[in-house]
C-alpha positions as CSV (number, residue, x, y, z in Angstrom):
1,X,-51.8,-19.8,2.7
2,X,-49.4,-21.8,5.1
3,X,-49.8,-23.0,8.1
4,X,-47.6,-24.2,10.8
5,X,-47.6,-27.7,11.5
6,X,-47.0,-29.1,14.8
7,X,-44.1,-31.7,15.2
8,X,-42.3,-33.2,17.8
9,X,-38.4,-34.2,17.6
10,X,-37.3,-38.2,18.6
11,X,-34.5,-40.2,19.1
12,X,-34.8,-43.5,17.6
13,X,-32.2,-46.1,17.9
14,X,-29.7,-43.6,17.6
15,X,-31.7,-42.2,14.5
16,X,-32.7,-38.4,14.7
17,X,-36.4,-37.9,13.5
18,X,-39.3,-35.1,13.2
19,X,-42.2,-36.6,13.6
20,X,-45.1,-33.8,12.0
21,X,-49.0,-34.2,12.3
22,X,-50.5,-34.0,8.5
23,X,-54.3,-33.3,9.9
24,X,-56.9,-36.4,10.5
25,X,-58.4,-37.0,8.4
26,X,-57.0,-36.7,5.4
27,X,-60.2,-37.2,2.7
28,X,-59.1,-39.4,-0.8
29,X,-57.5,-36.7,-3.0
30,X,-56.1,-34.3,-0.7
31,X,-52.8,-33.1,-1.5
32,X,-50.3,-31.2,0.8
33,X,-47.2,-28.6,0.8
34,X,-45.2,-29.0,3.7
35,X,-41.8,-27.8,4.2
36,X,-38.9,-28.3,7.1
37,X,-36.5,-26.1,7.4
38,X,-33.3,-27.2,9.3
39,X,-30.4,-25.5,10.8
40,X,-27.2,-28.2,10.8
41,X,-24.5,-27.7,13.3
42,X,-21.1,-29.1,14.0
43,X,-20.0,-29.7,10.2
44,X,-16.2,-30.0,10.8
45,X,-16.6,-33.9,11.2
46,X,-19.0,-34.1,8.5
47,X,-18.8,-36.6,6.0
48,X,-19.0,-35.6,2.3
49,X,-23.1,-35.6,2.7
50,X,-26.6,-35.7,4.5
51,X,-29.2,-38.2,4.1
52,X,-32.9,-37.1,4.8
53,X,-35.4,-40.5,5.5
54,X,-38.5,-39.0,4.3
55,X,-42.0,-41.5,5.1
56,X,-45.8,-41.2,5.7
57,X,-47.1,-43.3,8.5
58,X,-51.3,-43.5,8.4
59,X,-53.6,-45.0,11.0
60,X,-55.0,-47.3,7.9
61,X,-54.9,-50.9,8.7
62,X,-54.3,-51.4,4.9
63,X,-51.1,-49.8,3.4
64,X,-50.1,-47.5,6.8
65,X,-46.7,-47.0,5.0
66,X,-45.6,-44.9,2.2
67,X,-42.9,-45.6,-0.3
68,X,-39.7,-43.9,1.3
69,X,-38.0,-40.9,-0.1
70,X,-34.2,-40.4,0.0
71,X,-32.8,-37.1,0.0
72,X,-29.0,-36.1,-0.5
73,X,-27.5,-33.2,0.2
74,X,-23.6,-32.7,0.1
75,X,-21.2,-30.7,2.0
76,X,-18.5,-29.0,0.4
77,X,-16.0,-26.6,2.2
78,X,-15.3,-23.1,0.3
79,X,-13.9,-20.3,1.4
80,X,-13.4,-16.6,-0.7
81,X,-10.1,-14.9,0.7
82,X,-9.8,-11.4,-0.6
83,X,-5.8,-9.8,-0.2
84,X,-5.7,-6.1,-0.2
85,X,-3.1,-3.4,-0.1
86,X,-2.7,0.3,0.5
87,X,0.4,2.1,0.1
88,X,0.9,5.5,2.0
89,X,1.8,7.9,0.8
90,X,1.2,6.4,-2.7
91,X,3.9,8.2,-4.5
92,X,6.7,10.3,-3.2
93,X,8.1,13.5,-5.1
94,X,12.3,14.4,-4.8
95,X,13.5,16.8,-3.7
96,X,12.7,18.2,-0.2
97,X,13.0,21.9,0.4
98,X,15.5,22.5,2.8
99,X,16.6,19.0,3.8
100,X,19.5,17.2,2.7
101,X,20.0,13.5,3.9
102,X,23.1,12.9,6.6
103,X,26.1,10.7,6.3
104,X,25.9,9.1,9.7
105,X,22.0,9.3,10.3
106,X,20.9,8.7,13.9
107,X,17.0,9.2,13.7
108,X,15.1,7.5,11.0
109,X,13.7,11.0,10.0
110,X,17.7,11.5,8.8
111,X,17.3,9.0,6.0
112,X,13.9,10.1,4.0
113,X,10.1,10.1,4.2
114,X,8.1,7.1,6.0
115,X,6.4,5.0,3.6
116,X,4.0,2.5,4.8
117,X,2.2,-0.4,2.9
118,X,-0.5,-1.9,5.1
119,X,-1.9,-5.7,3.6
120,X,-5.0,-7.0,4.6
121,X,-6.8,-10.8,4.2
122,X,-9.9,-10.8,4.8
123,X,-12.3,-14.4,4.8
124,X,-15.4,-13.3,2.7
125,X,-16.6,-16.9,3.4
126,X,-18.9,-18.8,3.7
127,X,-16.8,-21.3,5.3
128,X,-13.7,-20.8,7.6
129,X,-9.8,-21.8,7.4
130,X,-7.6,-23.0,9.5
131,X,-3.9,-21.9,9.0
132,X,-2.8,-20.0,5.7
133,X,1.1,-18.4,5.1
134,X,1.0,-15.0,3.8
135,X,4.5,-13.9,2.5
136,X,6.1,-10.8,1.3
137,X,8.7,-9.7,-0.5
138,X,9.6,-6.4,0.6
139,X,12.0,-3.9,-1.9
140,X,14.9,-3.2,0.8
141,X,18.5,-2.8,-0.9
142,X,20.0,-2.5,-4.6
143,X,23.8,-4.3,-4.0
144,X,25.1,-1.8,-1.4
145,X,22.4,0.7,-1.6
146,X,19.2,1.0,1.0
147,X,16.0,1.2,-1.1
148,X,13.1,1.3,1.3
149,X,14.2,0.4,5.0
150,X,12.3,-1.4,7.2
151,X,11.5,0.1,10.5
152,X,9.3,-2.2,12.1
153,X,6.0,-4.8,11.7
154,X,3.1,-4.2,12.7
155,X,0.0,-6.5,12.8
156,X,-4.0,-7.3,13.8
157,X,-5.6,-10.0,14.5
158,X,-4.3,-13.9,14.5
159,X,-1.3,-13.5,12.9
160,X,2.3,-13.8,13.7
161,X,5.1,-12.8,11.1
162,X,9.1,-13.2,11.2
163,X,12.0,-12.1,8.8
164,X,14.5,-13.6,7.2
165,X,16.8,-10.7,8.6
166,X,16.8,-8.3,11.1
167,X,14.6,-4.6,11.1
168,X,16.3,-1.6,11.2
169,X,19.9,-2.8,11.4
170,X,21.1,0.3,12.0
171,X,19.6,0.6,14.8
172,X,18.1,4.3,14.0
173,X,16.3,5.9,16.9
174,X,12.1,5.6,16.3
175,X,10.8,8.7,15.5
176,X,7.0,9.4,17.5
177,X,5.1,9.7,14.6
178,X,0.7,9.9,14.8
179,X,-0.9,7.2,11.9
180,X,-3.6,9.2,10.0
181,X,-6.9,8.3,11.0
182,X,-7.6,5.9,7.8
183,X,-4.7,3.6,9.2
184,X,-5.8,3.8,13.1
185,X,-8.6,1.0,12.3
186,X,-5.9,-1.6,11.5
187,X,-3.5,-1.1,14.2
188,X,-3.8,-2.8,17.7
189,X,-1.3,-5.1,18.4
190,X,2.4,-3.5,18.1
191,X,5.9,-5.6,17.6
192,X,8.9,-3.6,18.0
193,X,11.9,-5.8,17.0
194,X,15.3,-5.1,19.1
195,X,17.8,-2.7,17.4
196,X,21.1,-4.5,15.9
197,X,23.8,-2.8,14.7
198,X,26.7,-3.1,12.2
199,X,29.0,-0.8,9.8
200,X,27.3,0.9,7.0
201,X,28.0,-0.1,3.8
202,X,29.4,2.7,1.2
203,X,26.8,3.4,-1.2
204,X,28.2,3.7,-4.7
205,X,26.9,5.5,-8.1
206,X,25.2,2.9,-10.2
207,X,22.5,2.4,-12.5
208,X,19.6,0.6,-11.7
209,X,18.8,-2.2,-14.2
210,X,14.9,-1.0,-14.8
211,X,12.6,1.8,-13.8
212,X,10.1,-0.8,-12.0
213,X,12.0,-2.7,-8.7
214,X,10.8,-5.3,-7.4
215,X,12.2,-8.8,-6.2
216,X,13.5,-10.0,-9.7
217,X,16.5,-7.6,-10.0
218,X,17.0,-6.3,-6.5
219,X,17.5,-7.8,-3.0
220,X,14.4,-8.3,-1.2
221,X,13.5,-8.9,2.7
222,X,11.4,-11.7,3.4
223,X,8.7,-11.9,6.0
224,X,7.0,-14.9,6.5
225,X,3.5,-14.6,8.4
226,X,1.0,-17.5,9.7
227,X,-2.2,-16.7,10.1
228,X,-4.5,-18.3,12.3
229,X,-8.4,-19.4,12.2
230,X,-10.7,-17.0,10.3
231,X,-13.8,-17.5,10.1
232,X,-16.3,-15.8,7.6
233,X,-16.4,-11.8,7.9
234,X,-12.7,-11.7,10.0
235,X,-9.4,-10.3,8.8
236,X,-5.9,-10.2,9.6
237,X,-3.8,-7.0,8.7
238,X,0.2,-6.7,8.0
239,X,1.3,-2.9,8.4
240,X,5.3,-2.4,7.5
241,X,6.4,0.9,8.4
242,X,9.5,1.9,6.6
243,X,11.7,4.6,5.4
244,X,12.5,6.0,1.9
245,X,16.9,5.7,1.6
246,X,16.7,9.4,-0.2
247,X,20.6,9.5,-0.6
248,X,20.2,6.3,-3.1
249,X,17.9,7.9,-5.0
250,X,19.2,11.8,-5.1
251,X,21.9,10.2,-6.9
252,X,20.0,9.6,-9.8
253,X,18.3,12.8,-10.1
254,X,15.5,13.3,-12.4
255,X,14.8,9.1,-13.0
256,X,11.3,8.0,-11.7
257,X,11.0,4.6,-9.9
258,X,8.1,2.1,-8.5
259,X,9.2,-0.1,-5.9
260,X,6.9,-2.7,-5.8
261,X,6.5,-5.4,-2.9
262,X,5.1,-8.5,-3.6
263,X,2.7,-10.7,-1.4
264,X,0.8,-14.1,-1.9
265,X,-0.9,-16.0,0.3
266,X,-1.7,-19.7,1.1
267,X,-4.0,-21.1,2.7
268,X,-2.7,-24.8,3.9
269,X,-5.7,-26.3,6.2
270,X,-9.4,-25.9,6.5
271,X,-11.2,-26.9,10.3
272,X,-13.0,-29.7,8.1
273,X,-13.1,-33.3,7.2
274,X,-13.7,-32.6,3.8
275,X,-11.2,-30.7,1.9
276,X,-12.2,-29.0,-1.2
277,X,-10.1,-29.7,-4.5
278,X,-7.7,-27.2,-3.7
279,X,-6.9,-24.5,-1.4
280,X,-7.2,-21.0,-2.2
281,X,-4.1,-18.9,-2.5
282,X,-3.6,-15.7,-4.9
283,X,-0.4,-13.3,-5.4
284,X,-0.3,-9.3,-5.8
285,X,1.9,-6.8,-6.4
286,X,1.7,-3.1,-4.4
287,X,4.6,-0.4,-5.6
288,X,5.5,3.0,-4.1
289,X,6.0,5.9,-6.9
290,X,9.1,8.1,-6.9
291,X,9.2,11.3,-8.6
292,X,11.1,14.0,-9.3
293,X,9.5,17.9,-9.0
294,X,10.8,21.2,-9.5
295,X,11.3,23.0,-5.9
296,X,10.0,26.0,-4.8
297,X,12.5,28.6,-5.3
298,X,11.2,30.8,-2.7
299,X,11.9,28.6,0.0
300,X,15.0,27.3,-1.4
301,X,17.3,30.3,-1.5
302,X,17.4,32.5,1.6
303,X,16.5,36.2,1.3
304,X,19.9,37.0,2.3
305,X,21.1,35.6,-0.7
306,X,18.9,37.6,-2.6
307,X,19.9,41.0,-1.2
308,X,23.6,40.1,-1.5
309,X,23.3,39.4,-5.3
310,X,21.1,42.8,-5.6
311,X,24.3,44.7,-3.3
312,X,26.5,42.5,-5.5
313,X,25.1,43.6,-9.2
314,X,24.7,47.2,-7.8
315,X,28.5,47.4,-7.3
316,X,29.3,45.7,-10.8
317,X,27.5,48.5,-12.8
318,X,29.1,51.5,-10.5
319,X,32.4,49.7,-11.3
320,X,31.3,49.7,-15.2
321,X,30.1,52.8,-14.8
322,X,33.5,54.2,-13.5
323,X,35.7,52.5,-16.5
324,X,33.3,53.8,-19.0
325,X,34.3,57.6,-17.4
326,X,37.8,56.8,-17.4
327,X,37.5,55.9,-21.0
328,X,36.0,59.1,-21.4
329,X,33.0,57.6,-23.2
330,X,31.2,60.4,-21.3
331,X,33.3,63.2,-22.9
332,X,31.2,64.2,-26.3
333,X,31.5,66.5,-28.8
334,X,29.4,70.3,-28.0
335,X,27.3,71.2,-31.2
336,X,28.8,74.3,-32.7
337,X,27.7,77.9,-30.8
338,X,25.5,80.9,-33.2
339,X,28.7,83.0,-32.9
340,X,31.2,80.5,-35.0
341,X,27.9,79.7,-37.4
342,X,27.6,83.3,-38.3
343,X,31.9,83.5,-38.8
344,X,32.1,80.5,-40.9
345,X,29.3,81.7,-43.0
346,X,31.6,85.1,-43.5
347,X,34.3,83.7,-44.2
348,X,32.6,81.6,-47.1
349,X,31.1,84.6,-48.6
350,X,34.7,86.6,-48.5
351,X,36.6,83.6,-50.1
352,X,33.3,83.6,-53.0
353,X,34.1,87.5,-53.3
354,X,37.8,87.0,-54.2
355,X,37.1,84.5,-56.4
């Protein structure tokens, strides 16, 4: 079984040791196990290894020393980043019963459903990073045509994003809307950009160039975010709140779409002297379904519609009805009484007689 041995730590010329008693005496043959663990701090000044001075000193006057054993261990800095996404609602299904999407909106819930894609990079260690760039390239216009619009960024934990252009350029009033409780966790720290306004642009009647959208054939926002120091087990989360355009898409009834957002990351230092052979850094893809449903009739025409078409057909067939009388399609032929039966059968028999 083991044992603990008792040692004592020194500082020798500047040279760490453990000094560790072996047992005295130590008979001819004996052989030992003995094993040190050690917990090393401070590695960000590191160099690309550690050099362990191993030695037995005896109390013998004849050969006191051992040979020395070197031991090398190196020091490597690696770091697994994991990038996740979560769109919500995942896919969104045209039309909406009773709603129809204004000319001049003024509240954001004028223009179409909130859609919300939430990215998260999380440092699965073991080592930490310094500084990484996480972009995205969010799915906002078609030419002169709002796709998903951008209401405002969101984020948690050491991270800081811009834009290459302004949120919510209409300046459409925020709606007070509660996050469901699966996207509570990652929201702490809110950024609410200042409104700018300028004319709408007309929206025309085109055709898209493909079913999937994404930043190759359609104009894309840009946010640029720099994340800060993460060190193993810690995360920093992106949460872009936007707004379907409905109009753009009601135009085109009855074509689905995925609008897909794109975001890489980078990660351009480490806290460490020695770099590894390269930097991690990985790019994904997150889309937003749109399709198209058949609504519910019963909430889509009012009941007084109903009883007017019902009042409506009554009146037709009493009209029909009336023509048909007119006509005198009502005015048929009476079957022939027993009194003329019995006079046309006598006046058969007399004409037989005279013949």
């Amino acid at each position: 079984s083991l044992s603990q041995l008792n040692c004592e730590y020194k500082m020798v010329n500047e040279s760490r040791m453990v000094v560790c008693d072996l047992g005295n005496p130590m008979v001819a043959g004996t052989e030992l196990s003995v094993g040190l663990r050690f917990s090393v701090q401070r590695l960000d000044d590191a160099g690309p290894k550690i050099s362990f001075e191993l030695e037995i000193h005896s109390s013998n006057k004849d050969n006191s020393n051992s040979n020395p054993v070197s031991l090398n261990l190196s020091i490597v800095a690696k770091a697994q980043l994991d990038l996740r996404g979560v769109s919500h609602p995942s896919q969104v299904v045209l039309p909406f019963p009773r709603w129809e999407p204004k000319e001049k909106p003024v509240k954001e819930d004028d223009v179409g459903p909130q859609v919300t894609h939430i990215y998260e990079l999380h440092n699965s260690g073991p080592s930490s990073i310094q500084e990484a760039e996480l972009q995205v390239g969010w799915p906002s216009r078609f030419r002169d045509e709002n796709l998903l619009y951008a209401m405002e960024i969101q984020t948690d934990g050491p991270i800081s994003c811009r834009t290459n252009t302004s949120l919510n350029p209409l300046g459409l009033q925020i709606s007070a809307l509660q996050d469901t409780p699966e996207l509570l966790g990652f929201l702490r720290n809110t950024t609410a950009p200042p409104p700018h306004r300028h004319k709408r642009a007309v929206s025309k009647a085109q055709s898209y160039s493909g079913k999937t959208l994404n930043c190759t054939n359609i104009s894309c926002l840009r946010i640029i975010c720099v994340v800060g120091r993460l060190d193993r087990g810690q995360s920093a989360v992106v949460k872009i709140r936007s707004r379907l355009w409905a109009h753009t898409f009601l135009q085109r009834r009855n074509d689905p779409y995925i609008l897909n957002s794109t975001v890489s990351f980078m990660v351009t230092a480490m806290p460490y002297r020695i770099q590894p052979p390269t930097l991690p850094q990985h790019a994904t893809s997150m889309g937003t379904l749109v399709l198209w449903g058949t609504p519910d009739v019963s909430f889509a025409v009012p009941l007084w519609v109903i009883i007017l078409a019902i009042l409506l057909g009554l009146l037709v067939l009493a009209m029909l009805t009336l023509a048909m009388w007119k006509c005198g399609f009502f005015d048929r032929a009476r079957p022939p009484a027993d009194d003329d039966v019995s006079d046309q059968e006598q006046l058969t028999s007399d004409q037989t007689g005279d013949a």
